[in-house]
C-alpha positions as CSV (number, residue, x, y, z in Angstrom):
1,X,26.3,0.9,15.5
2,X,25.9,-1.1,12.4
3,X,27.2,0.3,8.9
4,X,24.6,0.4,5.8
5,X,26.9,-2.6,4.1
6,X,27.2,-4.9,6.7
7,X,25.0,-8.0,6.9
8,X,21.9,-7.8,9.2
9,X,20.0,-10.3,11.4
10,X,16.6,-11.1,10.2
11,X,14.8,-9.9,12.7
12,X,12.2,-9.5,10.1
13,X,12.0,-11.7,7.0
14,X,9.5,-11.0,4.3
15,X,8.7,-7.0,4.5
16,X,5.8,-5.4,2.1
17,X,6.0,-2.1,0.8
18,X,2.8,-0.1,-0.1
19,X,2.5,3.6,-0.5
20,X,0.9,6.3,-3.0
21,X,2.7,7.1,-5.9
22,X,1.5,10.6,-6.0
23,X,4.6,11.9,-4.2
24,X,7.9,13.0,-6.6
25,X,10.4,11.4,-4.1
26,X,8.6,8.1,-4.2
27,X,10.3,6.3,-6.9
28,X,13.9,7.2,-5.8
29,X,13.1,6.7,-2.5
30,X,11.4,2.9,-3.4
31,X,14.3,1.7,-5.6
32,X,17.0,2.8,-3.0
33,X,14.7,0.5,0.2
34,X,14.0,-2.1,-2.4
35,X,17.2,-2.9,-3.6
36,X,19.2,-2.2,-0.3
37,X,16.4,-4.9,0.9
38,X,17.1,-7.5,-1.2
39,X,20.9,-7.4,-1.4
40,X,20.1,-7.8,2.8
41,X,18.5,-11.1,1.8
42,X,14.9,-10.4,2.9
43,X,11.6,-11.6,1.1
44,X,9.9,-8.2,-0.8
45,X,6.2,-8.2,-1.4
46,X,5.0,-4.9,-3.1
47,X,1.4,-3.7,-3.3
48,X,0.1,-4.4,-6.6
49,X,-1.1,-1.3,-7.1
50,X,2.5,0.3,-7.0
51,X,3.9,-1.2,-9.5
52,X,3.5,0.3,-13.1
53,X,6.4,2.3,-14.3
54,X,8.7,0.3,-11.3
55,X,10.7,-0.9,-14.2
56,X,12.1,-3.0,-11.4
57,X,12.9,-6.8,-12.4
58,X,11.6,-10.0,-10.8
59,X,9.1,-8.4,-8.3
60,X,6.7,-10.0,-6.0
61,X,3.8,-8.2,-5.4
62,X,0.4,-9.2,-4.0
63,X,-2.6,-7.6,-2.8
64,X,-2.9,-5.9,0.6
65,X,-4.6,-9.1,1.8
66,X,-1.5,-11.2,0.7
67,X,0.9,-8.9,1.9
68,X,-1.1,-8.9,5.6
69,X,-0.7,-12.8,5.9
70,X,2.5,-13.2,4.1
71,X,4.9,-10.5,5.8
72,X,6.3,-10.0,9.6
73,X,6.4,-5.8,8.9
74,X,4.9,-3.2,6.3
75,X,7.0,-0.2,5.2
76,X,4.8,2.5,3.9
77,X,6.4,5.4,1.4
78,X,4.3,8.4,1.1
79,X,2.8,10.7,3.7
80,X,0.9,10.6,6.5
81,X,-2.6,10.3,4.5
82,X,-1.0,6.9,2.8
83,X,-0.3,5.9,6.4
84,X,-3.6,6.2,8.1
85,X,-5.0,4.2,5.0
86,X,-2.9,1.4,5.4
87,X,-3.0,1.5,9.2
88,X,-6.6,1.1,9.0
89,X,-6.4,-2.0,6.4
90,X,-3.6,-3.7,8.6
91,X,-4.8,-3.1,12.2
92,X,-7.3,-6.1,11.0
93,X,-4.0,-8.1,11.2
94,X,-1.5,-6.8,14.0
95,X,1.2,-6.0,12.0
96,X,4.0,-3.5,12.6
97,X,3.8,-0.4,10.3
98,X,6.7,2.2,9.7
99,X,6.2,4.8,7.2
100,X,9.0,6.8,5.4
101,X,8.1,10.2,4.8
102,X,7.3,11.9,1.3
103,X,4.8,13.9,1.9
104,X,4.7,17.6,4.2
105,X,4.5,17.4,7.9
106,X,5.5,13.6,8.4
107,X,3.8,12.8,12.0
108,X,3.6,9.3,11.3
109,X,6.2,8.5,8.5
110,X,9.0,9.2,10.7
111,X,12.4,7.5,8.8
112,X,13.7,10.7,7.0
113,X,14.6,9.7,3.5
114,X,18.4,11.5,3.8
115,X,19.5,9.0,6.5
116,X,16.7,6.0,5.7
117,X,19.3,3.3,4.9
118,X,20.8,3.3,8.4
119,X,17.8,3.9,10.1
120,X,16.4,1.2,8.5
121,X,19.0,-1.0,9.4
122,X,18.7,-0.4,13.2
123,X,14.6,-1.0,13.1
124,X,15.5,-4.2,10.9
125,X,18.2,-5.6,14.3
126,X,15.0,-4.9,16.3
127,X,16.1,-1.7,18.0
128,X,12.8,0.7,17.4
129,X,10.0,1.8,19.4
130,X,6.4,0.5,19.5
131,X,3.3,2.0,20.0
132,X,0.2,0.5,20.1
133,X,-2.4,3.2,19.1
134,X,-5.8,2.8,20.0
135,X,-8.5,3.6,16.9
136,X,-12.1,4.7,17.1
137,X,-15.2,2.9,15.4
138,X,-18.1,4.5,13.9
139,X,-21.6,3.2,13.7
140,X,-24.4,4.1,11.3
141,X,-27.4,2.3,13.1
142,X,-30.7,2.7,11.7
143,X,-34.3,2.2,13.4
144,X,-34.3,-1.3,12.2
145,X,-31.0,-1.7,14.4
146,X,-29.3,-2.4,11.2
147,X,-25.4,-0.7,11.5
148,X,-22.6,0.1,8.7
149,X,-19.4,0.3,10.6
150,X,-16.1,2.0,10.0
151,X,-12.7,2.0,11.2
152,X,-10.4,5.5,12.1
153,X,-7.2,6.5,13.1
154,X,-7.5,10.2,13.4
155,X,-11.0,11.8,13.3
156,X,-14.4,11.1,12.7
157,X,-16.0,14.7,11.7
158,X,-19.9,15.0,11.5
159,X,-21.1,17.8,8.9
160,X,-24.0,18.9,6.6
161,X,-22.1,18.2,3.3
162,X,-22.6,22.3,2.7
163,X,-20.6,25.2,3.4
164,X,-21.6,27.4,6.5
165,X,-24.6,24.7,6.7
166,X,-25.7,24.8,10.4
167,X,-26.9,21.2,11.8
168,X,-28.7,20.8,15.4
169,X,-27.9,17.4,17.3
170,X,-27.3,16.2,20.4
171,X,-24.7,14.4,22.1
172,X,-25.1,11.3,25.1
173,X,-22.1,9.5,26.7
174,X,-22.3,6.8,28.2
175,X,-26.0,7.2,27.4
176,X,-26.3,10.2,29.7
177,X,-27.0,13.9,27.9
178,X,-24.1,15.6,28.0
179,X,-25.0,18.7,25.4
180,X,-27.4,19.3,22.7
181,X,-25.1,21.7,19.1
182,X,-25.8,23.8,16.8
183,X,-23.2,24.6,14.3
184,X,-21.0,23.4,11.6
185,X,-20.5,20.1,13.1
186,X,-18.4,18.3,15.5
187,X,-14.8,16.5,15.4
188,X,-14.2,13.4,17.5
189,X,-10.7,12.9,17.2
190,X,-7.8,10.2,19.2
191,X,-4.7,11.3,20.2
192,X,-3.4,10.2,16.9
193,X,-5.9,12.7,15.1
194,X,-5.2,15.6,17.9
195,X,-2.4,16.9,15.4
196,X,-4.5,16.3,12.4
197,X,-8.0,18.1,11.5
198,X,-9.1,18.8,14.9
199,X,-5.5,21.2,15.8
200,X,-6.8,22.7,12.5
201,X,-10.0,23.7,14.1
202,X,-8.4,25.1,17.3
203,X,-8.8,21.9,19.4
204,X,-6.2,20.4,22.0
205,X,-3.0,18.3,21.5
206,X,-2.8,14.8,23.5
207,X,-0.2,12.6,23.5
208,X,-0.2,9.3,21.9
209,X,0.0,7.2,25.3
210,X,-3.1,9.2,26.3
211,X,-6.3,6.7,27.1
212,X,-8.5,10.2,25.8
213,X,-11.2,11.2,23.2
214,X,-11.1,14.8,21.7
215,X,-15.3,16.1,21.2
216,X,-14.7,19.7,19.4
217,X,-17.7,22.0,18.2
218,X,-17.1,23.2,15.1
219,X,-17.9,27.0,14.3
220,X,-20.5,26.3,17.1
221,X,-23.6,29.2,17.5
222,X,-22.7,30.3,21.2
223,X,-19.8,31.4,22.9
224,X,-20.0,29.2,25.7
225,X,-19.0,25.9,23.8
226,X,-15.6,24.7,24.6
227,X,-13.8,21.0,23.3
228,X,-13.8,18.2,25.5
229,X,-12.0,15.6,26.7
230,X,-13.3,12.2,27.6
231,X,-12.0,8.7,28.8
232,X,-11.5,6.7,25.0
233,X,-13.8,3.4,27.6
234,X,-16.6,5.9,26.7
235,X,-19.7,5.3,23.9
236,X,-20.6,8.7,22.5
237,X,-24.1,8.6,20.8
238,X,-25.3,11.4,18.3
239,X,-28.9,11.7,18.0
240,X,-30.0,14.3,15.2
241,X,-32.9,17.0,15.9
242,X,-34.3,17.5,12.5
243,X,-37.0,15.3,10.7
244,X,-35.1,15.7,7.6
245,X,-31.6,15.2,7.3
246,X,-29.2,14.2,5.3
247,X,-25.7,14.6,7.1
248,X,-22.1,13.2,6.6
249,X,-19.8,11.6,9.3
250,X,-16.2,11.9,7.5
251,X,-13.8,9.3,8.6
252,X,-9.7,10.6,8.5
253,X,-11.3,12.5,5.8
254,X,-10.6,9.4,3.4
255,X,-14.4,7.8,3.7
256,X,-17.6,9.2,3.9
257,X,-20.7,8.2,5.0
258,X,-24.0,9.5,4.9
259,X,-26.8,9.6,7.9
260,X,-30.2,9.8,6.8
261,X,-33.9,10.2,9.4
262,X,-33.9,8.2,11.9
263,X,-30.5,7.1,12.0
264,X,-28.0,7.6,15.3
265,X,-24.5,7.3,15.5
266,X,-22.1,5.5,17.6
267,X,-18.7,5.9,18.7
268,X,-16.7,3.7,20.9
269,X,-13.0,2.5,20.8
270,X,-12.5,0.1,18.9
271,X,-10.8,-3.4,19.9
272,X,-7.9,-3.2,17.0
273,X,-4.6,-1.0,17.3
274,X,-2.6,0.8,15.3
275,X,1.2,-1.1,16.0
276,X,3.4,1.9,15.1
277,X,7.0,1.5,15.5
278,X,9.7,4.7,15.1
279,X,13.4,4.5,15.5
280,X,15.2,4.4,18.9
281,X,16.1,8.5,18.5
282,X,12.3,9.2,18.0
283,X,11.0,12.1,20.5
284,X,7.3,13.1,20.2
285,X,8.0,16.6,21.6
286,X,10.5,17.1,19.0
287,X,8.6,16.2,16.4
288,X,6.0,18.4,17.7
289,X,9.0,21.1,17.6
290,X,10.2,20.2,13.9
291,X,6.5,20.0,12.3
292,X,4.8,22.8,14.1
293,X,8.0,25.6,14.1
294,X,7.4,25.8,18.1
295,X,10.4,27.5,19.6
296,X,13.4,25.9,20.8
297,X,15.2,26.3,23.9
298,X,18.4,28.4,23.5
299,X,21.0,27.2,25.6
């Protein structure tokens, strides 16, 4: 296995670095990357937007549609919020993403920042995992046929925009009814997501190589209502009950959009991916383990 100070292969050559600044590790944790970078000889862009109290010296930055055409890999510092964003600005460009964690649970930036230099340096010889996340698209389409359409990695949530603010709607798949709601809303979430809002509300975990959609009722007004589970090749249409209504569709809880009469909304898989890559000692179930407190075996 390769030590931190010995030369690498190039197996990438120009790397950006975005993330949010928000954290309190962040700027250790981007000098220590940044300079162990560039004494390894690679080509460093760095969001614009990251840069103000750097106090770093000759820097190359860009914007994220410079970094997308100009590097081979983007290295995201932050949590897993800053990671969904950027995911869902680079899957427009399939481009490998690995995060390094500074935020709380870490289900996506995986490189720990204790060890980060020599897990780096493995992922930089080219020995790391892929994964090639699937992500879900959202359409607003009014009666006019006339759409607004959104990319997301986790969930899209439909709501009223009020607390304990019961909505009726109905939901077709595939264009066939499958089940008219009332209650708080509903969750449509990936496997991605399955660990995000929607185990918050109760619904299943899938794993990430899972072809599956997630539909979960939230706060739902009978008894009866239960999440489900569909193949992600379906088209899940919402069609509202009301004559007047003004509700939300949340997307990773970053973007919201609003629905208004006589709109409907679509959901389908989209045709872009999320290309997530981990080191080679990555294990889902163990990081299922570590961010959830599940017990461990004992012998």
């Amino acid at each position: 296995m390769q030590k931190n100070n010995e030369k690498i292969k190039l197996q990438f050559k120009t790397i950006g670095i975005v993330g949010y600044k928000k954290y309190f590790k962040f700027f250790d944790i981007f000098k220590l990357v940044y300079t162990w970078l560039i004494s390894n000889k690679y080509n460093i862009i760095v969001d614009k937007n990251i840069t103000n109290d750097l106090k770093l010296k000759n820097l190359i930055t860009g914007t994220l549609i410079e970094i997308a055409n100009l590097t081979d890999l983007i290295i995201v510092i932050g949590g897993d919020g800053s990671m969904i964003s950027a995911a869902r600005f680079f899957s427009n460009y399939n481009i490998k993403i690995i995060g390094i964690n500074c935020g709380k649970l870490g289900f996506l930036t995986d490189l720990d920042f204790n060890n980060v230099l020599q897990q780096l340096s493995y992922v930089l010889n080219g020995f790391y995992i892929e994964e090639k996340r699937f992500l879900l698209e959202v359409k607003i389409i009014n009666s006019n046929r006339n759409f607004f359409k959104n990319i997301v990695i986790n969930e899209i949530v439909l709501h009223s925009g009020e607390i304990a603010d019961m909505i009726d709607f109905e939901v077709y798949i595939n264009e066939k009814f499958a089940f008219s709601q009332r209650s708080d809303g509903l969750i449509v979430a990936t496997p991605t997501g399955s660990t995000a809002y929607s185990l918050s509300a109760g619904g299943p975990i899938l794993t990430p190589d899972l072809e599956a959609i997630v539909l979960l009722p939230m706060f739902p007004h009978t008894l009866s209502s239960r999440p489900l589970i569909i193949n992600n090749d379906s088209v899940i249409r919402l069609k509202f009950l009301s004559s007047k209504i003004n509700y939300k569709i949340s997307c990773d809880t970053q973007i919201t959009l609003s629905v208004r009469d006589e709109e409907e909304v679509v959901i389908k898989r989209s045709n872009k991916f999320f290309n997530l890559i981990h080191p080679l000692e990555y294990d889902y179930f163990n990081t299922l383990n570590t961010k959830l407190g599940w017990s461990r075996k004992n012998f």
